[in-house]
SERO-4910 file (N, C-alpha, C, O; in steps of 0.05 Angstrom, whole numbers):
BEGIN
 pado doro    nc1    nc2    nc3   cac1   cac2   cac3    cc1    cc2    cc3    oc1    oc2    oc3
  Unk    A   1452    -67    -78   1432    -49    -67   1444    -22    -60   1463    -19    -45
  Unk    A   1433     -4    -73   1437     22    -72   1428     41    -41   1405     39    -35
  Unk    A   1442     54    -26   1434     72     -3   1430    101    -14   1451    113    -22
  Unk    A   1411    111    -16   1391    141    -13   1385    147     16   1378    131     34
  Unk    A   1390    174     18   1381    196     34   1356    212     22   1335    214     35
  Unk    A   1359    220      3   1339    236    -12   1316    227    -10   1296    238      0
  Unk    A   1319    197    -24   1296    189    -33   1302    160    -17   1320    144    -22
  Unk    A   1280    160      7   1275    120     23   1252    115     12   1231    126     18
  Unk    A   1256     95     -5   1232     86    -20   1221     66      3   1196     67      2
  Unk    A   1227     52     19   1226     33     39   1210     39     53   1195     22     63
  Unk    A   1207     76     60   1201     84     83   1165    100     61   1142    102     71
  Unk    A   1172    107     37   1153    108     25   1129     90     14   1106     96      8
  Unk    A   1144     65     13   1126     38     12   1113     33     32   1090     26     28
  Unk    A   1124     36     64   1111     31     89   1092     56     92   1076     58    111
  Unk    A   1094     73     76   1078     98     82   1047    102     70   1026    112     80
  Unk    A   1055     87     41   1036     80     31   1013     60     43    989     65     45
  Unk    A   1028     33     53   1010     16     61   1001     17     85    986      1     96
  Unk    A   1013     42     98    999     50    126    975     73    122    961     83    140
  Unk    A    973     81     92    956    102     80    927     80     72    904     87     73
  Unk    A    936     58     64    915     38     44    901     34     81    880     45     89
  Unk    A    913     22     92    901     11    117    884     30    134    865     23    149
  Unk    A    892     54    131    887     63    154    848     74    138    828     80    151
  Unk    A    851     72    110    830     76     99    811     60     89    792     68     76
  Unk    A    819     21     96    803      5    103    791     10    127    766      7    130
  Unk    A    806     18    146    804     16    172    773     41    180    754     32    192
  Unk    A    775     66    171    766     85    168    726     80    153    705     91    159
  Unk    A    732     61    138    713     46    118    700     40    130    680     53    135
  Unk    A    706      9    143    694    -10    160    684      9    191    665      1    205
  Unk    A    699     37    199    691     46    230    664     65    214    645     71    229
  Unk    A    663     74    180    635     92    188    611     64    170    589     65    159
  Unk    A    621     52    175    594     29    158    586     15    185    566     -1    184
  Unk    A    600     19    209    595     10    231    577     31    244    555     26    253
  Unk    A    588     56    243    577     74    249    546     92    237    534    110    249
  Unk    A    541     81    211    523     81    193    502     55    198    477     54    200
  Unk    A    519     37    199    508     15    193    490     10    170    467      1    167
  Unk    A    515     22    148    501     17    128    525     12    100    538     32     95
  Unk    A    531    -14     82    555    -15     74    565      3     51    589      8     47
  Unk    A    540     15     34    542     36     17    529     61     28    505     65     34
  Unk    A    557     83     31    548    107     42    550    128     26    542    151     31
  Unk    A    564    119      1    565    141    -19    576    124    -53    589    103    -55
  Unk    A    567    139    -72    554    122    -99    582    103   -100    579     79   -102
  Unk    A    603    113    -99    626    104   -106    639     74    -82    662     66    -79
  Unk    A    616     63    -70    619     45    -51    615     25    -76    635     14    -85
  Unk    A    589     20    -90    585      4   -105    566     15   -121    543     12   -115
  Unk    A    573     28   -142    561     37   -167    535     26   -169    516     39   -161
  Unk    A    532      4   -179    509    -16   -195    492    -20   -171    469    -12   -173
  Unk    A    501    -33   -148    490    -27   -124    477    -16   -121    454    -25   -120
  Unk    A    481     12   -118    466     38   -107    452     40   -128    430     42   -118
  Unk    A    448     41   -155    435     45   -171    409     25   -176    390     29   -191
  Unk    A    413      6   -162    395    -24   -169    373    -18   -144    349    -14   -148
  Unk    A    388    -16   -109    381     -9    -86    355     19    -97    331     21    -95
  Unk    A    373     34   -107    348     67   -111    325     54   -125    303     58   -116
  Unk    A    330     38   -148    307     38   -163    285     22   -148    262     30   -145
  Unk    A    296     -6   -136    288    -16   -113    260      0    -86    237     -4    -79
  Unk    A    281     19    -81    270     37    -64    245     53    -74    228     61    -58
  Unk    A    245     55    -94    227     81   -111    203     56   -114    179     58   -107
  Unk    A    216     35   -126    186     15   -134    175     17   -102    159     34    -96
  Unk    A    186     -2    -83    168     -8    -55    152     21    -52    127     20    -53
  Unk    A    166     47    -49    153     71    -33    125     69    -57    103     74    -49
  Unk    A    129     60    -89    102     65    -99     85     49    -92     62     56    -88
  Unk    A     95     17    -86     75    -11    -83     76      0    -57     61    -18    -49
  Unk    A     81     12    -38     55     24    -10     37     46    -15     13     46     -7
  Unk    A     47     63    -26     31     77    -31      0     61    -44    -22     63    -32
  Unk    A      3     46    -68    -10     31    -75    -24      6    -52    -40    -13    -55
  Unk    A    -12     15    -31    -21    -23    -22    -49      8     -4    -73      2     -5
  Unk    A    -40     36      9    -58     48     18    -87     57      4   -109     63     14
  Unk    A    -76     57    -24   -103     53    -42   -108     38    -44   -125     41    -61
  Unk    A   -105      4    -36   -118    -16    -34   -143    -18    -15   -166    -28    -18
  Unk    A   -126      1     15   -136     -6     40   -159     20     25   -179      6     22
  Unk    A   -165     36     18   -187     53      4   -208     42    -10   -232     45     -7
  Unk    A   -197     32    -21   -219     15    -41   -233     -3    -29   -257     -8    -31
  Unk    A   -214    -15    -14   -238    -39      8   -258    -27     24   -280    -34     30
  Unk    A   -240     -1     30   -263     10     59   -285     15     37   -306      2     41
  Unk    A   -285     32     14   -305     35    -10   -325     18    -16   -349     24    -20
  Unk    A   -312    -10    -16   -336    -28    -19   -344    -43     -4   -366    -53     -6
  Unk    A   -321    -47     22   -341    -55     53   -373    -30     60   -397    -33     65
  Unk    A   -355     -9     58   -384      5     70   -408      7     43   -431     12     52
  Unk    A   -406      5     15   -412      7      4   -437    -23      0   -459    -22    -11
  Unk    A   -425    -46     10   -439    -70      6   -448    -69     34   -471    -78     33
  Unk    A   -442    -61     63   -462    -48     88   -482    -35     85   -500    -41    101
  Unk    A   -490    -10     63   -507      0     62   -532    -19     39   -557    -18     42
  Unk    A   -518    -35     20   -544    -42      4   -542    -78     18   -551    -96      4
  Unk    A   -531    -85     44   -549   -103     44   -565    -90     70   -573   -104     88
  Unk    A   -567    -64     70   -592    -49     90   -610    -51     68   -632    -61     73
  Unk    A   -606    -43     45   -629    -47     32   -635    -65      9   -650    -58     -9
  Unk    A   -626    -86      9   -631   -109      3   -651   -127     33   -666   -147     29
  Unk    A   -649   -120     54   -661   -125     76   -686   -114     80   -706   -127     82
  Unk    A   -686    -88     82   -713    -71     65   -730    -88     49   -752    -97     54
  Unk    A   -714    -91     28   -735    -97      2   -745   -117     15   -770   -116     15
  Unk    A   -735   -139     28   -748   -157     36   -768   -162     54   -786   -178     54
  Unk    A   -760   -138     77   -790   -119     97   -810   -123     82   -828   -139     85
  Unk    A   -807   -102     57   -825    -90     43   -845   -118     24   -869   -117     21
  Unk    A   -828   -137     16   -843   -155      0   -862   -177     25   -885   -184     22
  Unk    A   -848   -183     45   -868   -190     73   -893   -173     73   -916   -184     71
  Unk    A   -890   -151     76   -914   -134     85   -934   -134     55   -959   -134     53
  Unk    A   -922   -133     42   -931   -137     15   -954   -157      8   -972   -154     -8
  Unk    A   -947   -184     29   -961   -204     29   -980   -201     43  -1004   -207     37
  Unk    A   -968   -187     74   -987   -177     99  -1015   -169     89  -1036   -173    102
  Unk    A  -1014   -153     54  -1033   -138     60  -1057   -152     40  -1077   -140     30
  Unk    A  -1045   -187     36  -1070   -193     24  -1085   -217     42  -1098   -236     34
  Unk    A  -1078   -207     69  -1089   -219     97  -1122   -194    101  -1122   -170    101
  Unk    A  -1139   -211    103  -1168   -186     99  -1159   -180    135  -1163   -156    140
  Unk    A  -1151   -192    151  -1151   -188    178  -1126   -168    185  -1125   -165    209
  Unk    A  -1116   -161    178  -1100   -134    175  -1100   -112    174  -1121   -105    165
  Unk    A  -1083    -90    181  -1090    -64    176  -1071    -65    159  -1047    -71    161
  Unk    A  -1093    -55    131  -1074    -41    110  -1065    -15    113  -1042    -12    107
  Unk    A  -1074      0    119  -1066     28    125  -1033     30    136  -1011     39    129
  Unk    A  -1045     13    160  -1005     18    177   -992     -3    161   -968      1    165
  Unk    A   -996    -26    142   -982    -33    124   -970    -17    108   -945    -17    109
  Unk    A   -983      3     88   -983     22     77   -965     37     82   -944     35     70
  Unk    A   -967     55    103   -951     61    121   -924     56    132   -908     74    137
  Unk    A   -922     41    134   -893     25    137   -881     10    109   -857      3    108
  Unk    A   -902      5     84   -890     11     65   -873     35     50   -856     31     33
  Unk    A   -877     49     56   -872     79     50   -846     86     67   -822     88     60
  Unk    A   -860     89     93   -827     90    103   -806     84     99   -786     99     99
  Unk    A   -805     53     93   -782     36     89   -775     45     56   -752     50     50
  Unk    A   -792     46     39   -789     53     16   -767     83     20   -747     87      7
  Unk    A   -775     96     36   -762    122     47   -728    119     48   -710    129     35
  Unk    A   -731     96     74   -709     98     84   -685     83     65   -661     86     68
  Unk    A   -700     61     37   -680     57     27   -675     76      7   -651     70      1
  Unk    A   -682     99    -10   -676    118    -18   -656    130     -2   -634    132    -12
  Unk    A   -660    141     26   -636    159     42   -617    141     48   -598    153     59
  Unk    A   -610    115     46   -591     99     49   -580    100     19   -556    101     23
  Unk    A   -583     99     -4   -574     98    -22   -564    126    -29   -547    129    -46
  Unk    A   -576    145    -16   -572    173    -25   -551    187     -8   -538    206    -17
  Unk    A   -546    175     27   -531    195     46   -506    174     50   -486    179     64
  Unk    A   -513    146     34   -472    134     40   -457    143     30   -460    148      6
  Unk    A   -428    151     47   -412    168     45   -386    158     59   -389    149     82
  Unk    A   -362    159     49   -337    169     58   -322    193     68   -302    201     55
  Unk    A   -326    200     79   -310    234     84   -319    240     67   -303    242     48
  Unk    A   -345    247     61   -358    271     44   -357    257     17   -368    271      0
  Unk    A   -347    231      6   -351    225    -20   -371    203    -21   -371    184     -5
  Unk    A   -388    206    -42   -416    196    -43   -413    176    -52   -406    180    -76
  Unk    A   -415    140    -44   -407    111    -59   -434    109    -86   -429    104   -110
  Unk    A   -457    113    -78   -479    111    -93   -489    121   -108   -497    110   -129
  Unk    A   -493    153   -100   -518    163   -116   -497    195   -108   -480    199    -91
  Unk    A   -506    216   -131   -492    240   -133   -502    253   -105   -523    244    -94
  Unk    A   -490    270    -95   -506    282    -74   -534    284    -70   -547    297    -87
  Unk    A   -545    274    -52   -578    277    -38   -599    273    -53   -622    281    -47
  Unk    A   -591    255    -79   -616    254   -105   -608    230   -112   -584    223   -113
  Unk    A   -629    216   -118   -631    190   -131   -631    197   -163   -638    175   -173
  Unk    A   -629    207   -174   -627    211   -205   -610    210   -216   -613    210   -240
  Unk    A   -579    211   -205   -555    209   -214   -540    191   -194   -543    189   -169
  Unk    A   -522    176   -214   -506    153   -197   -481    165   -191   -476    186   -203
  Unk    A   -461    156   -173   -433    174   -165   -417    166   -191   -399    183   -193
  Unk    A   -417    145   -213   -401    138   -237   -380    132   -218   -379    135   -193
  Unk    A   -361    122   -236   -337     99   -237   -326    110   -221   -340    129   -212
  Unk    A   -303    108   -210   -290    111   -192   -258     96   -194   -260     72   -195
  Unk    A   -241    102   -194   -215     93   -203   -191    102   -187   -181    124   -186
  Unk    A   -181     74   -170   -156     66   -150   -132     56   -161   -136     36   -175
  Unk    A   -105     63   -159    -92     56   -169    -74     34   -148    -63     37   -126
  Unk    A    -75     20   -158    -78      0   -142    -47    -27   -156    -42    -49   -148
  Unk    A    -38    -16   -171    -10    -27   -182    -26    -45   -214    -50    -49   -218
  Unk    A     -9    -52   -229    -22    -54   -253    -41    -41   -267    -41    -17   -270
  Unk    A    -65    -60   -281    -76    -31   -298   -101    -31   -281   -114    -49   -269
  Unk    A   -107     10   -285   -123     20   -264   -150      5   -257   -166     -3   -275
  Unk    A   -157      0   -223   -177    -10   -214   -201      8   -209   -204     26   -192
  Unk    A   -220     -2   -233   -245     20   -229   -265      6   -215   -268    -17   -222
  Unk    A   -281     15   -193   -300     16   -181   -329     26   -199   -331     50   -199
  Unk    A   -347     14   -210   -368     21   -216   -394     15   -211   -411     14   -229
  Unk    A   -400      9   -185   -427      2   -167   -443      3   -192   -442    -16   -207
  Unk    A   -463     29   -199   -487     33   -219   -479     18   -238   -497     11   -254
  Unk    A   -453      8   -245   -469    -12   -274   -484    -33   -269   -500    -40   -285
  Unk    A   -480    -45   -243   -500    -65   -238   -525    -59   -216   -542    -76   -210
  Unk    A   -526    -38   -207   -547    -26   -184   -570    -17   -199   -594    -22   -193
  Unk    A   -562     -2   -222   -582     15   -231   -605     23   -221   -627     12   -216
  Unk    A   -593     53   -217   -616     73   -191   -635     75   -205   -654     80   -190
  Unk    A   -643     75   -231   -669     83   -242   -688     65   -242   -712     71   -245
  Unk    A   -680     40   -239   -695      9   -238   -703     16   -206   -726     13   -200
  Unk    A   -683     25   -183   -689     18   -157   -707     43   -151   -718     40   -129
  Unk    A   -712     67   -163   -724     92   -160   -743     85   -168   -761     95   -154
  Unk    A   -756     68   -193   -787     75   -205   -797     58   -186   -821     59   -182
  Unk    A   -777     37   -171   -796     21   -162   -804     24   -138   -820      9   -128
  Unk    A   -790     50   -120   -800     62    -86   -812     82    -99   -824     96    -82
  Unk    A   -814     92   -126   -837    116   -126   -862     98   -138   -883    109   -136
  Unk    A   -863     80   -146   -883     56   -147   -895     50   -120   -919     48   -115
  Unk    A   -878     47   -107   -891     28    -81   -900     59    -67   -923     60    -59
  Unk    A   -891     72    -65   -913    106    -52   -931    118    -61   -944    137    -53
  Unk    A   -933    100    -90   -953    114   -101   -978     98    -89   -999    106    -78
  Unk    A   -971     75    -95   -991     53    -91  -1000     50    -65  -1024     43    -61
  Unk    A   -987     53    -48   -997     64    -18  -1020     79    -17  -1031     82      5
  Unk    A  -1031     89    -37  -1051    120    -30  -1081     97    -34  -1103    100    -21
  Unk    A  -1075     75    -54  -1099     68    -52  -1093     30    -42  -1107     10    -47
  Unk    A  -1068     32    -28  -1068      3     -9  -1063    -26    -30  -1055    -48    -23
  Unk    A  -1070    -17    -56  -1066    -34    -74  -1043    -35    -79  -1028    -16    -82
  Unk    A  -1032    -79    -81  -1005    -79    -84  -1006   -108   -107   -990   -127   -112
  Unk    A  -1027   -102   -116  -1038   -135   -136  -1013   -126   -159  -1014   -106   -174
  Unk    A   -991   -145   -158   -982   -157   -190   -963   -140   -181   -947   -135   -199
  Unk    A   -957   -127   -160   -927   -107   -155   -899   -118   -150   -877   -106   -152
  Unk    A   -908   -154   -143   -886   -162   -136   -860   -171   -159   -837   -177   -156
  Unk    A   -878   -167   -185   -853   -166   -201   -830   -141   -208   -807   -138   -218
  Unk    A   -857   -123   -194   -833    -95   -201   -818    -98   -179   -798    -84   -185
  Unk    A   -813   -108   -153   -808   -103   -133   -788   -120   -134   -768   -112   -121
  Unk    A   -787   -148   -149   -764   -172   -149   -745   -158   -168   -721   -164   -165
  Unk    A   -753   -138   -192   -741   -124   -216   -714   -110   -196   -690   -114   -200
  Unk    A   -727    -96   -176   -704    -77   -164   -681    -90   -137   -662    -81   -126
  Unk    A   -697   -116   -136   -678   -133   -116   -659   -145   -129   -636   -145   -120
  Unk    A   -667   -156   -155   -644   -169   -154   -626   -146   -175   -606   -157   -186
  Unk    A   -629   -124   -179   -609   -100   -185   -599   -103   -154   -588   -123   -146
  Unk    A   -604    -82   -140   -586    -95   -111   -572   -107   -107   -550    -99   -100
  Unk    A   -581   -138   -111   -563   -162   -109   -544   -171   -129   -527   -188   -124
  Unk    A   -548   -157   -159   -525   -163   -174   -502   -142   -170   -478   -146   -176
  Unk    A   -517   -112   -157   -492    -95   -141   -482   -110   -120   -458   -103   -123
  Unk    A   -482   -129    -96   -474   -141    -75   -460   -161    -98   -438   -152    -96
  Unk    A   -458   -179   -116   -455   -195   -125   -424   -179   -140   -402   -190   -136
  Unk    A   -427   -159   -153   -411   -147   -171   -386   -135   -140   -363   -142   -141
  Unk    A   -393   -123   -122   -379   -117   -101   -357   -137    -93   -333   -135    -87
  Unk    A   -377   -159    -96   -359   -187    -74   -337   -192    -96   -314   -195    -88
  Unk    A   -344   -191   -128   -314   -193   -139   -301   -184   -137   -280   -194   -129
  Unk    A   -305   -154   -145   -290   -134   -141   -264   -134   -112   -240   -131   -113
  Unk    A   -282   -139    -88   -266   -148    -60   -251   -165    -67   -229   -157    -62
  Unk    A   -249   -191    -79   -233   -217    -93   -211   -206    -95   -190   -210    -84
  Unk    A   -221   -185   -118   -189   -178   -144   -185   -149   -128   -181   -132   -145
  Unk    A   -184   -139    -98   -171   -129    -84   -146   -137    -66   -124   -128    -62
  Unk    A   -168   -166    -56   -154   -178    -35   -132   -186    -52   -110   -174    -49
  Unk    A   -135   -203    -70   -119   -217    -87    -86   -200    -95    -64   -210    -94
  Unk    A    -95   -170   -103    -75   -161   -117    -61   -145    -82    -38   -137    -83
  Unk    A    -73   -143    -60    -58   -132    -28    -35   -161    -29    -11   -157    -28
  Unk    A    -43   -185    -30    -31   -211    -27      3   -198    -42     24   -190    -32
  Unk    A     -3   -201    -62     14   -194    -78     34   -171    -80     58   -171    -86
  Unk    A     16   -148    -71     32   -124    -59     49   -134    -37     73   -132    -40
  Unk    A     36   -146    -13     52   -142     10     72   -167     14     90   -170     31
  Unk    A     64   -184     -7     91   -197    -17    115   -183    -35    139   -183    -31
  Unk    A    101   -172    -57    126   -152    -67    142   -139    -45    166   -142    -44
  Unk    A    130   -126    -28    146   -106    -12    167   -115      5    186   -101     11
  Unk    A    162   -139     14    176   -165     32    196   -163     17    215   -151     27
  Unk    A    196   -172     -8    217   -192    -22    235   -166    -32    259   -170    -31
  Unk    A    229   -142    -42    245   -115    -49    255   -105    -25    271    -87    -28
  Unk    A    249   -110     -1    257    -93     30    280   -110     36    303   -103     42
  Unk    A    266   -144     34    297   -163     38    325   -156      7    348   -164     12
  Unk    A    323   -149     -8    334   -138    -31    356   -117    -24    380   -117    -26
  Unk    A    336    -98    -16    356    -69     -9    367    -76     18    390    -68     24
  Unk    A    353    -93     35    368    -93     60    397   -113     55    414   -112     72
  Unk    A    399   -130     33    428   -140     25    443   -124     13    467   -125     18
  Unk    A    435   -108     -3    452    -82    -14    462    -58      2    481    -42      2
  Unk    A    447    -63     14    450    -36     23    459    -29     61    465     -7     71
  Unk    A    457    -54     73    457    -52    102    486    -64    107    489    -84     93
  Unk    A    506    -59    121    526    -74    135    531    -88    154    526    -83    178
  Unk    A    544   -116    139    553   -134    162    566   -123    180    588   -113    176
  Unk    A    552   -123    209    563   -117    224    582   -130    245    596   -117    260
  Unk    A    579   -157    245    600   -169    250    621   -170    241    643   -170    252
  Unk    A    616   -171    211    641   -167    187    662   -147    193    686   -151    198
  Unk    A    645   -118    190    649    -99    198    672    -95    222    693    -84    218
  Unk    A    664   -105    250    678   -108    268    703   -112    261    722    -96    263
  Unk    A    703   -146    249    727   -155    246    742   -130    227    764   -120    229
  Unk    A    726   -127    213    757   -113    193    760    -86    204    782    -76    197
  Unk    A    744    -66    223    761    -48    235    779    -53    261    794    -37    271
  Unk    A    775    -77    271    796    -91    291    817   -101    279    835   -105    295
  Unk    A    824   -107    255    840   -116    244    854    -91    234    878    -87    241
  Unk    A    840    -73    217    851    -48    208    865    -28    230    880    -10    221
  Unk    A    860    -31    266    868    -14    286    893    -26    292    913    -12    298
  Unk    A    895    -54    290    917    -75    287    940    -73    272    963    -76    282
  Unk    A    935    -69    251    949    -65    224    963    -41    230    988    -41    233
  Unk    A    950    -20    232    953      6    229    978     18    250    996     34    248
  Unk    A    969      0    270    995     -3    306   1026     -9    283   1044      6    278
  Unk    A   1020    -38    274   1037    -40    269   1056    -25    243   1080    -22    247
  Unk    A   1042    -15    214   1044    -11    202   1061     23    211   1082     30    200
  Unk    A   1050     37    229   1057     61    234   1092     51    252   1113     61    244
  Unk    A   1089     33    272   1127     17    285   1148     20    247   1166     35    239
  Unk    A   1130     -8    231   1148      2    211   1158     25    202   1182     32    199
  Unk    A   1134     38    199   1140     64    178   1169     79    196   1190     87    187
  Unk    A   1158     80    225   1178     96    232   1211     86    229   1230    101    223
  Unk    A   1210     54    237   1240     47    233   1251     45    204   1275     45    201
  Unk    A   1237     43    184   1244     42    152   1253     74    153   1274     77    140
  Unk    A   1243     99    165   1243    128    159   1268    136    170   1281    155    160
  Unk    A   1277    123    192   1306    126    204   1323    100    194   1341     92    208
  Unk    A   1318     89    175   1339     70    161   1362     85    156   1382     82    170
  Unk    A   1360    101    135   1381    123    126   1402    132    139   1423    142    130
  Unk    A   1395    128    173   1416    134    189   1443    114    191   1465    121    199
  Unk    A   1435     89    182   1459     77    187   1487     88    165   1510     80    161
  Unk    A   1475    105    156   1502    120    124   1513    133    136   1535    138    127
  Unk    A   1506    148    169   1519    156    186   1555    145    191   1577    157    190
  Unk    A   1544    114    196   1565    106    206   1599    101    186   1621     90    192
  Unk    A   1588    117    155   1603    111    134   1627    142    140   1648    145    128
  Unk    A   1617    161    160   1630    185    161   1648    184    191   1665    202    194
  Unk    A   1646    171    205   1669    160    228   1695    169    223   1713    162    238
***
């Protein structure tokens, strides 16, 4: 074995492994301090890359799960307003009967036919969300609001009330029943009147699926988001117990590692004793 002054490789080897340690050590104190085990790409490449994409899907499947919660409110209030008038119609076909009682007043039959005929027009015409119309185009029964489309994860969820409501079936038949008011006559009306109920009721009918294959695909969202949150939270979060141990170990190391370095760095001195 050769003695160097110049060059203490001894004291350079202890220098080194008090360099490796002290930058485990360093590691483990900001992932503690983060509490998070990848803090930058070069922690774990594939990781961070798997974690982002991760991240990007969940933030869309919420976004998506809040156009879920849209669409429901859409067709809760939307199936509130027509079983107001699916309830109507049924006023209206009672009184209907009322008025082939000779002991009756047809007039205020009449009368309260009309109204109600009224009020299910302005119920079909003024339901609304923050200003967006579920039924009928603004303040007219002659135009339906058309499809309506939530994105809702997979392929797009359209809302289309009027394919099964059809306002023109439920309009001829309250400008029918007002007309017929003027002369009290309601003989043979009750088929036009069953024509526009059960439009109604195949809109309440077409609603309730529609709710099905909402609920159904939220189920599924808010399970996706579970199972991608537990995902990134293994990628991406630090053991923090782990953690502990290895910067207690690394503060350990480092005590000692720095005693070496210094007595390996004054080795060289014993060549001293060759000049006596």
């Amino acid at each position: 074995m050769s003695f160097s002054v110049n060059t203490n490789l001894g004291a350079l080897q202890a220098y080194n492994a008090l360099a490796k340690v002290n930058a485990e050590t360093q590691k483990a104190q900001l992932r503690l301090a983060t509490t998070k085990r990848i803090n930058q790409v070069a922690d774990d490449t594939s990781g961070y890359n798997v974690g982002k994409k991760l991240e990007a899907q969940t933030l869309k499947q919420k976004a998506q799960l809040n156009n879920i919660a849209s669409a429901k409110n859409y067709l809760a209030t939307a199936e509130s307003a027509l079983q107001q008038v699916n309830d109507k119609f049924n006023q209206i076909s009672a009184k209907i009967v009322d008025t082939q009682d000779p002991l009756k007043d047809k007039a205020s039959l009449a009368a309260d036919i009309v109204t109600l005929a009224n009020e299910i027009e302005s119920v079909l015409t003024s339901t609304n969300i923050n200003g967006v119309y579920l039924l009928t185009s603004t303040g007219t029964m002659s135009t339906a609001v058309g499809s309506q489309t939530f994105d809702i994860g997979g392929a797009s969820f359209a809302i289309d009330i009027d394919s099964k409501l059809s306002l023109s079936t439920i309009k001829a038949s309250t400008d029918e029943l007002k007309a017929a008011t003027s002369s009290s006559t309601f003989t043979g009306f009750n088929t036009k009147l069953d024509a526009a109920v059960g439009k109604v009721r195949d809109a309440l009918g077409y609603i309730g699926n529609q709710t099905q294959a909402v609920n159904s695909r939220e189920e599924y969202l808010v399970s996706a988001i579970a199972n991608n949150t537990a995902t990134i939270s293994g990628i991406f979060d630090a053991d923090m117990a782990a953690e502990q141990l290895n910067a207690t170990k690394g503060q350990i190391s480092s005590q000692v590692a720095t005693a070496m370095l210094s007595q390996m760095n004054t080795a060289p001195q014993q060549l001293l004793s060759l000049f006596r």
